[in-house]
N, C-alpha and C positions, 0 to 999 in steps of 0.2 A: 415242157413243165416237168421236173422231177417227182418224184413220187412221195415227196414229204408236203404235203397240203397244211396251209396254215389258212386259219380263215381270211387273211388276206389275201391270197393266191386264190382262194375259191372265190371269194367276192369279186375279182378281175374278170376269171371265168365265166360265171354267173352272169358277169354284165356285159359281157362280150359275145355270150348268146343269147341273150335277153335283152330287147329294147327299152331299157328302163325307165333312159332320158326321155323318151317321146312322151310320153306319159304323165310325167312331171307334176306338168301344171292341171291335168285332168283328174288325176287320182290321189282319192283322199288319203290312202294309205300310202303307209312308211316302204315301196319296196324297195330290198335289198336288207344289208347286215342290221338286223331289229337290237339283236341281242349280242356282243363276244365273248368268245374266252381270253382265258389269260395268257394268249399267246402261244399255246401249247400246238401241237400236231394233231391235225386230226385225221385218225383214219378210214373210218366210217360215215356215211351221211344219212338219215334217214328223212323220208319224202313221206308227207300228209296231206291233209286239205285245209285240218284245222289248228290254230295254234292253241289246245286245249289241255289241262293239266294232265287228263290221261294219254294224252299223247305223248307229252312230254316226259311221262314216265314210264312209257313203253319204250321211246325212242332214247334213253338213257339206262333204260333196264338192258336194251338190243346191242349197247357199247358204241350209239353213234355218237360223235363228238362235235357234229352239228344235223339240226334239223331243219327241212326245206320246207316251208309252207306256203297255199294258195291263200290264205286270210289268216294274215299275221294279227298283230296285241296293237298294233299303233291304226288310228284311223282319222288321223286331221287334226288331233285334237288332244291336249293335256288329260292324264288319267291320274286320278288319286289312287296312293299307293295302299289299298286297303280291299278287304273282303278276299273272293278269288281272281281279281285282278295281282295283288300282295303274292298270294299263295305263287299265281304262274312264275312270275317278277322271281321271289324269291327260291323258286324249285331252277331255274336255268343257271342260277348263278351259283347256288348250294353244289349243282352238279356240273359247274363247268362247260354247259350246254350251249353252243351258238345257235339262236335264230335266225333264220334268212325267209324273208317273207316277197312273194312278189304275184302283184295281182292283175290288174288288165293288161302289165303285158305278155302274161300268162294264157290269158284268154286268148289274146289276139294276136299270138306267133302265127303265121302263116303255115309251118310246120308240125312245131312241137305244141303247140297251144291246144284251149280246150278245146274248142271251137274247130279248129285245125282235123283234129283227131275225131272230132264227132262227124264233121262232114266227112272222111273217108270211111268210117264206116259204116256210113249211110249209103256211101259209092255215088257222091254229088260229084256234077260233070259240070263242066262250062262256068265255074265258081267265080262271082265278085264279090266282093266285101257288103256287110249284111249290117246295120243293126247300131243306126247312130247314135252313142252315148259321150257326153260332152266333146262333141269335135270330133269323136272318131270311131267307127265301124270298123266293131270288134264283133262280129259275125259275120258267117257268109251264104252266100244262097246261090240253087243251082238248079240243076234237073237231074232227077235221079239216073244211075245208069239203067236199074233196074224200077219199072212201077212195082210201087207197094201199096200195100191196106195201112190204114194207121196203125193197125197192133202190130204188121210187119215190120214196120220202122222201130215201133218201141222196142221191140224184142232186137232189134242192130245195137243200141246201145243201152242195155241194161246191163249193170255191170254185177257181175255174180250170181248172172238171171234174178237178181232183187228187180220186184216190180217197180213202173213208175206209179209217180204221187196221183195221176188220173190219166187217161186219155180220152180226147174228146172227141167225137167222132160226127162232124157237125158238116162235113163238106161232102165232096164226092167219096167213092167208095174207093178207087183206087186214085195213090197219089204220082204224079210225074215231074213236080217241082217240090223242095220244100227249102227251107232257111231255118237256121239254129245258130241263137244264142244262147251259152249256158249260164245256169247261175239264177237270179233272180231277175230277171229282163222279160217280165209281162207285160210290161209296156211297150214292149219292141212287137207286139201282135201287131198293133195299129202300122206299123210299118210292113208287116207280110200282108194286109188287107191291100193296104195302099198299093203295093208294087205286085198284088194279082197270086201270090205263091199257093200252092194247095196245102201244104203241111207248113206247121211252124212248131219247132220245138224249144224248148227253154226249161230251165231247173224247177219253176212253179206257174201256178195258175193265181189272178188276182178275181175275187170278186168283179170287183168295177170292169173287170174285162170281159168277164163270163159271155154277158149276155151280146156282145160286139164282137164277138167270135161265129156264136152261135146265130144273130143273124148276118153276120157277113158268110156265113156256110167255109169259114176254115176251120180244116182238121188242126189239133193244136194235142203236143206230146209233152205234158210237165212231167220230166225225166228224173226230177229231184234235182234242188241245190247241190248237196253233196254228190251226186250219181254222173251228173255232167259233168262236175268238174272235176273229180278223181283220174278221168285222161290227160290230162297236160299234166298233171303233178307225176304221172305214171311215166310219158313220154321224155320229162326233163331227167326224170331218174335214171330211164336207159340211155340218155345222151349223154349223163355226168358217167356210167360207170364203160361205156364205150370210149370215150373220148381221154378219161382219166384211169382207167383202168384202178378206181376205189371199190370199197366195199360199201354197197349200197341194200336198203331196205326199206318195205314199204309201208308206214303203219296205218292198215283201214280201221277204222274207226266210226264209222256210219251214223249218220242222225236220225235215219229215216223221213230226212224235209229234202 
């Protein structure tokens, strides 16, 4: 691939490292090209988690000519072009700015994914696939290399040492197995009950789970929505600027959820 990037050559790319198809029929969202330009070069990409107006004017402030995100504008369903939906719509196209959005197969790259990256550094050994959401398990679960205390684990993937959203410290003291889905996957606890793990971590904690946690004695690490999943948007970055030798950048943008 030549060094002139058009958003059709990156959207090949993209989909050549990214399982998009598998996905398809599972995922309510639009991933891959959300939004394009007009055809021009782009030289820059820049990587988030959210597709949100200040992103989009940070990542057009920084000269990227497309932005990569984990939770794109499109989600199943027709949107009226009005309020800050309008606003985003119309700031990408005012500025020329490609969307590229892609989500569970994001999560559940074997590598590059969020999930991917969270289990290594956690230092999970002996990994299967974790964490079934329609048809497919997009987490994985293991045994630690090293046991941990549940704050030890939190503290492996906090990203910017920002705390997580809670941790709940309801099982044994130290842990030897755990499993992690990022994101909003509270309901994947019932499945680490099920299948025996000591830690289960994920992006939040639900009510209706609390208490099914707490007497099943699983330690449980809600990492933050955004906090989990900032890895795989991190790890696809340095695989586009490795692979393609672009000009890449990352814009955090935090929610504190």
């Amino acid at each position: 691939m030549n060094n002139e990037f058009t958003s059709a050559k990156l959207d090949k790319f993209f989909k050549n490292l990214l399982d998009l198809n598998t996905f398809a029929a599972a995922d309510s969202s639009m991933n891959g090209l959300q939004a394009d330009n007009d055809g021009g070069v782009i030289t820059k990409i820049a990587f988030a988690v959210d597709a949100s107006l200040e992103t989009f004017k940070r990542a057009a402030g920084a000269g990227a000519g497309m932005l990569f995100v984990h939770h794109g504008l499109f989600w199943g369903k027709s949107e009226r072009l009005i309020g800050g939906y309008r606003d985003r719509i119309k700031f990408l196209l005012d500025h020329n700015l490609c969307l590229y959005g892609v989500h569970l197969p994001l999560d559940q790259h074997p590598v590059l994914g969020n999930n991917a990256v969270l289990a290594k550094l956690l230092g999970l050994e002996n990994m299967e696939p974790f964490g079934l959401y329609r048809g497919h398990k997009i987490g994985y679960k293991g045994s630690l290399s090293k046991p941990l205390t549940t704050e030890e684990a939190a503290a492996k993937i906090g990203f910017m040492g920002r705390p997580p959203l809670g941790i709940y410290s309801f099982g044994k003291k130290i842990n030897v197995t755990a499993a992690v889905v990022s994101g909003g996957a509270a309901e994947e606890m019932q499945q680490a009950l099920e299948e025996g793990v000591d830690l289960f971590i994920t992006g939040e904690i639900s009510h209706s789970f609390y208490n099914q946690a707490l007497e099943g004695k699983l330690n449980y690490i809600a990492g933050g929505h955004y906090s989990t999943e900032v890895w795989g948007v991190r790890s696809i970055m340095e695989e586009t600027e490795k692979q393609l030798h672009i000009d890449t950048e990352f814009i955090d943008v935090p929610t504190g959820l």
